[in-house]
N, C-alpha and C positions, 0 to 999 in steps of 0.2 A: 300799423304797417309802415315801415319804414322804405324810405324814397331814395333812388342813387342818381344825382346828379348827371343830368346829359353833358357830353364834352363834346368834338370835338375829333376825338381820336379817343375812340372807346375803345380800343382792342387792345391789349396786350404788348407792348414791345412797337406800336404804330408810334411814328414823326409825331415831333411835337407842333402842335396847329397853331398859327397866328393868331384864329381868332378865340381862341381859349385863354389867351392871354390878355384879348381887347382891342386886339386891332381890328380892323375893317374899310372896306374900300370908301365904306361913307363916314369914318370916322377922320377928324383932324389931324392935320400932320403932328400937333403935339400930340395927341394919344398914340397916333400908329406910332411914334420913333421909339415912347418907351414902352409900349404892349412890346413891341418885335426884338428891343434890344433886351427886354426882362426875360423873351422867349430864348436868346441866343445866348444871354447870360447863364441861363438853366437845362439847357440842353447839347444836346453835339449836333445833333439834327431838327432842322427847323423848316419845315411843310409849311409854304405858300398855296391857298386857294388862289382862283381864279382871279383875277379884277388889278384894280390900278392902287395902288396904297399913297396917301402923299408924305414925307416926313420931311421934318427941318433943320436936322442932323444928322451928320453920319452914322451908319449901324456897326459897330465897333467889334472886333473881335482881337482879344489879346492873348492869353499863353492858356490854348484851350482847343481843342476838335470842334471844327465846324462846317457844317453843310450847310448850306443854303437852299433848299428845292420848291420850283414851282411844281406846280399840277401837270402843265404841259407847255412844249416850246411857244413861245407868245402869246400866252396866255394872264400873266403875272407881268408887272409890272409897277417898279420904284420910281419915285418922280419926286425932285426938289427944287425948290425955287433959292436953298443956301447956293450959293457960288464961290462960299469960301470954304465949305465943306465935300470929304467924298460920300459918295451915296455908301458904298459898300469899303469899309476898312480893315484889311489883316492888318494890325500891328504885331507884330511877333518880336519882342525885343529882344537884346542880343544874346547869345547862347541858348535861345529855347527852338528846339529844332525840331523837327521831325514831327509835328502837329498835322492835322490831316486838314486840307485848305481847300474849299469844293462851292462853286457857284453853279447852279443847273437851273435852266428852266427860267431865268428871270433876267428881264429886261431892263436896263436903269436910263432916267432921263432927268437930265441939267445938273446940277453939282459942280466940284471943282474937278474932279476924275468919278469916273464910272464906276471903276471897280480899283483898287489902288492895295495892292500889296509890296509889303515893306519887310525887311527883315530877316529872322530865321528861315532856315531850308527844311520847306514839306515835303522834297522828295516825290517818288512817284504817286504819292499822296494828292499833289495840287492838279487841280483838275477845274476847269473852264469848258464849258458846256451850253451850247442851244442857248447864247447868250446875245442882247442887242441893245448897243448903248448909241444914248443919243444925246446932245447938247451941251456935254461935258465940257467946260470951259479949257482946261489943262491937258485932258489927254483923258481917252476912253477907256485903253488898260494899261495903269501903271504898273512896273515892278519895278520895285526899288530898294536899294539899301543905303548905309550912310558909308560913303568911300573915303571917310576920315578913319573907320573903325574895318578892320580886314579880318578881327578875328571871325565873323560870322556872315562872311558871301556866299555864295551860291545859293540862293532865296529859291530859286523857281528849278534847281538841277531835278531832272527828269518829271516835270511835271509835265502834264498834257491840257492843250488846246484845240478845241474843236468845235467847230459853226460858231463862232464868234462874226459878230458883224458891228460895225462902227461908222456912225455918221454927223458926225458935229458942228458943219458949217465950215466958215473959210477960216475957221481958227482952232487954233490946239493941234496936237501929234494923235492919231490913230491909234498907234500903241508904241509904244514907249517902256524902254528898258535900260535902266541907270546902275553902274554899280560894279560889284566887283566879282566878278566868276559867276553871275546871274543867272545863266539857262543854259547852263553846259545841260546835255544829252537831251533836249526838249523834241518837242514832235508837236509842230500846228498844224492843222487839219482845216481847210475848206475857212481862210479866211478873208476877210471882203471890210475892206475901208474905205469910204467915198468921202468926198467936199470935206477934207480935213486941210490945216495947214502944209502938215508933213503927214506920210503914209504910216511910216515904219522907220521909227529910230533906237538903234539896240549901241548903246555906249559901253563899254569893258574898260573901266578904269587903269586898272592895274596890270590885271591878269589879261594873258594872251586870247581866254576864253576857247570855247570849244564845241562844235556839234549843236550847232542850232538849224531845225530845217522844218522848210515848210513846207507842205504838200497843196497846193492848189493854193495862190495867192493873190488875188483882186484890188488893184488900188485904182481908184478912179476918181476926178476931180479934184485933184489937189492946186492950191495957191503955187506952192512952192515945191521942194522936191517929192518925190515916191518912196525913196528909202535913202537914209542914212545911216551907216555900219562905220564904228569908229573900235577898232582895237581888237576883232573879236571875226569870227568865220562864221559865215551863213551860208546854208545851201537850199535853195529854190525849185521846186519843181513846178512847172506850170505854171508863172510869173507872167500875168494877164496888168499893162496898163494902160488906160487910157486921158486924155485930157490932163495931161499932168502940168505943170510949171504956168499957170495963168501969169504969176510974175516971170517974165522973159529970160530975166539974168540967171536963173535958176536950173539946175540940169535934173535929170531925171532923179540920177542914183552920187549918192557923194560918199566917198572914201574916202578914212581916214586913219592913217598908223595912231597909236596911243603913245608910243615913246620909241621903240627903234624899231630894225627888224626884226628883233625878236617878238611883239607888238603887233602886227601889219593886221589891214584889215582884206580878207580873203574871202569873194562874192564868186559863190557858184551856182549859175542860171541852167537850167535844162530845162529846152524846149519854150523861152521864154517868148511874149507876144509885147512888143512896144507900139500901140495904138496912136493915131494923131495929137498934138496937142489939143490945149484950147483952138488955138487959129488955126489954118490951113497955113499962114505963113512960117508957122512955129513948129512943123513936119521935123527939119530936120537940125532943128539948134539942140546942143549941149547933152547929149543923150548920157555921158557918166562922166563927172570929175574926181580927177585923183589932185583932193585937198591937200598931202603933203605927200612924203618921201615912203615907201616898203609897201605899195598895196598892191594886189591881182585882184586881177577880173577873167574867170574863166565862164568861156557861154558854149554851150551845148545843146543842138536843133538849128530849125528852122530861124532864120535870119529875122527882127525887126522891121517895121516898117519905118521908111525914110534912112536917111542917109545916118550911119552912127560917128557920131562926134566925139573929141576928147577935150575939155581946155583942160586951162594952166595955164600958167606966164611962162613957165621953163617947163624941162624935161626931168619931172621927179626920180630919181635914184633910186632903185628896184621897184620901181611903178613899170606890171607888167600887165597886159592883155593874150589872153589865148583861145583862140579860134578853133573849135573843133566840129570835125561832121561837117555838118552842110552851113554851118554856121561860117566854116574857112571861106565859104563866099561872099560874107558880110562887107558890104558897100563900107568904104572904110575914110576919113578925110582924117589925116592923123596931123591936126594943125601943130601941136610943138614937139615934134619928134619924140609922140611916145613910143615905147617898143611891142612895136605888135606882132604873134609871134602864133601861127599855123600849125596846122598837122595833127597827125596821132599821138597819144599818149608814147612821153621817152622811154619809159623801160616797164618792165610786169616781171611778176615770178608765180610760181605756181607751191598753193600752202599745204599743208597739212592738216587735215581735216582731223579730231577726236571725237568720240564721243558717239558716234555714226558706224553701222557697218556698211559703207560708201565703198566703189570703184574708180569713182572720178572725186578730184580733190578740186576743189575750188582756185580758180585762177583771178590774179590780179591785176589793174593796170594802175601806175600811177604818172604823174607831174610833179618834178621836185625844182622847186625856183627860188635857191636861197634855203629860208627858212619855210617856206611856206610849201606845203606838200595838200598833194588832189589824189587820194586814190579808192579807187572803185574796185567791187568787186564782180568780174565779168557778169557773171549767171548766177541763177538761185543754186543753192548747196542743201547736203541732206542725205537724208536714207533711214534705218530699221535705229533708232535709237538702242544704246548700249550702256548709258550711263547717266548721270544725271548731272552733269558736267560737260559742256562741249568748247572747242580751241579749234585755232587755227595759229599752226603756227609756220614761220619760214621768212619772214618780213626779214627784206634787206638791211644791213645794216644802217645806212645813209639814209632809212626815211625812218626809222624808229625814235619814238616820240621820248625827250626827255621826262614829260610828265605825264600822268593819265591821261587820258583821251577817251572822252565819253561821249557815244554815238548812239542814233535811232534810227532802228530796221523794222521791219515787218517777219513775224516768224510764224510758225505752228508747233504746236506739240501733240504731240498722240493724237494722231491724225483729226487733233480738231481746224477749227474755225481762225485764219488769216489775223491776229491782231498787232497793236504795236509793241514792236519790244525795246531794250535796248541791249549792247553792247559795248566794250568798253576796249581799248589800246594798251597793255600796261608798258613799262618802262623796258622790257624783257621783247617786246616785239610781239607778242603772242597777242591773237583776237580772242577774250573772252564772250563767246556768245548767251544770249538771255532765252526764254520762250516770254518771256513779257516782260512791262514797263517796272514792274515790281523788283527786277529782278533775282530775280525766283529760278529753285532749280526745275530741271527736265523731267521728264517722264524717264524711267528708264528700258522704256520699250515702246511697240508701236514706232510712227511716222513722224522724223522730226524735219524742218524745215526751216531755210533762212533766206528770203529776198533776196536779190542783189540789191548794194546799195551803193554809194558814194558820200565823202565824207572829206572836208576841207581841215588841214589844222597847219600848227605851226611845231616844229623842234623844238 
């Protein structure tokens, strides 16, 4: 009688199991680093059981598809005591693109960065998930690329983030993004940074960058600032901080141009909450500095707590602030004559809808200040899908963007279920709209639908 070896993952087409390869939560950091990295080197998908694994190296992944999945959110758990190494490594070197790039389900603690990708562009492929790092000496989630080499930016365009949580002490960045056109059209979801040095720092070397936006964003006990944006547009929704700047000289949020205005860096806050510092005496010092010359700051909702501050030495040159909704009430101490500047959105126009058998076209408002342009669109759009193609088109000439412009909305298709999409600007004015992050065609029947949204960029 002949005998068939138990595994692991006996089914057919099932994830490939760690411990079929020899890892286990009670085995050594030297065996679990090369069971896990023999598993990764041999498959695209790699199933995490339950428990804590130790290893002493980073788990590497280079020019190849790969998933990462635990069993269940906090369940699974990476832990190292290297501190010169990352726990979880994309390297994707240059010109190898479009690799599927997917961490789910699994926790990392101590290392030099948590999770640290580098390199080629996964596209809607990359994907962060029900993930919690802790101890990270350098930064919890790196993206990076080398901004001496431009043939191959955009590492992270249209990937997705969601329940990410990060907490490292009073040292290292939260998350951390370096590089050149890194997370044009990206979409973060329900993200939470506490007791880090810095919150959130998204660098854009080069390029003007484009369409980065978070949707529910938590930074809580930081040393020194909450967010740093250098070169590159982010849009905020529900921007929750509390205890931020323990070092006093430090302001909440720091802006910074990359090289001109064409460059600037363009922070849009809706509905944002500024909590007390560390001290009671620290209520109302330094709430956002504009570090050099071309930056905005547009806020929308309900007002901060404490009195909102701006330094400087001088009065930076197209460094603007705009106050909208009830936010135009914002307690204001404008110590070196920044230009602070109220009211409703300056102009709108009303588009043209395809793709939809609609009655009512979608309407628009924007803010154009220089180079830098804010515009939203009023109300959600939609109707009897007709195509599998849908536009909007009508866009003024004065706000049409000279390069692509790649954004994330919320849509539906054939009257299913609310997920994230994206859409895109082209150079022609027209809004290419998506039914998902994949961007993927329509139904062409049934119920199609698209959010309102809002989306910051530069000309």
């Amino acid at each position: 009688m002949s005998l068939t070896k138990v595994t692991y993952a006996m089914i057919d087409g099932a994830y490939a199991n760690v411990l079929d390869y020899g890892a286990s939560p009670s085995a050594t950091a030297a065996v679990n680093t090369a069971a896990i990295q023999a598993a990764i080197d041999a498959n695209d998908v790699v199933y995490f059981p339950q428990g804590t694994y130790n290893i002493n190296a980073a788990l590497e992944i280079g020019t190849k598809n790969c998933t990462l999945i635990g069993c269940a959110p906090n369940e699974v758990r990476l832990t190292t005591s290297n501190a010169s190494e990352d726990v979880i490594f994309f390297n994707r070197p240059v010109g190898q693109n479009g690799y599927i790039t997917q961490v789910i389900n699994i926790n990392t603690s101590g290392g030099l960065n948590g999770v640290h990708i580098y390199g080629g562009a996964c596209g809607a492929q990359g994907l962060i998930e029900n993930v919690y790092i802790t101890s990270a000496s350098n930064a919890g989630l790196l993206i990076d690329t080398d901004p001496s080499d431009l043939s191959f930016g955009s590492t992270w365009i249209y990937g997705r983030v969601r329940n990410l949580r990060v907490e490292l002490g009073v040292v290292g960045t939260g998350v951390k993004v370096y590089g050149y056109n890194m997370i044009n059209g990206t979409l973060w979801e329900n993200v939470s940074v506490s007791g880090c040095a810095t919150g959130l720092s998204i660098t854009e070397t080069v390029s003007t960058g484009q369409a980065v936006q978070f949707d529910a964003l938590t930074i809580e006990g930081t040393y020194q600032e909450a967010i740093q944006i250098t070169g590159t547009q982010v849009l905020i929704n529900n921007l929750y901080t509390e205890k931020i700047g323990y070092d006093i000289a430090t302001a909440d949020i720091n802006l910074n141009s990359a090289v001109s205005a064409a460059y600037r860096a363009v922070l849009t806050l809706v509905n944002p909450y500024w909590g007390p510092h560390w001290g009671a005496s620290l209520v109302t010092t330094n709430r956002v500095s504009f570090r050099t010359n071309y930056c905005t700051l547009n806020i929308y909702g309900a007002p901060p707590v404490g009195t909102y501050t701006v330094d400087g030495n001088s009065k930076n040159a197209g460094a603007y602030i705009y106050l909208y909704g009830s936010a135009a009430g914002l307690p204001v101490v404008d110590f070196n004559n920044k230009e602070i500047r109220y009211g409703a959105y300056a102009s709108g126009y009303t588009g043209t809808l395809t793709g939809v058998t609609t009655t009512v076209n979608p309407t628009f408002r924007y803010q154009k200040d220089g180079y830098a342009v804010t515009l939203t669109m009023v109300a959600n759009t939609g109707g009897t899908s007709n195509a599998t193609t849908k536009t909007i088109a009508g866009m003024p000439s004065e706000i049409i963007p000279s390069t692509v412009i790649r954004g994330v909305c919320l849509a539906s298709d054939n009257g299913g279920a609310t997920v994230a999409a994206g859409f895109y600007i082209g150079t022609d004015g027209v809004i290419n709209l998506f039914p998902n992050a994949a961007l993927g065609n329509w139904t062409a029947s049934g119920t199609a639908g698209v959010l309102s949204f809002t989306i910051s960029y530069v000309l």
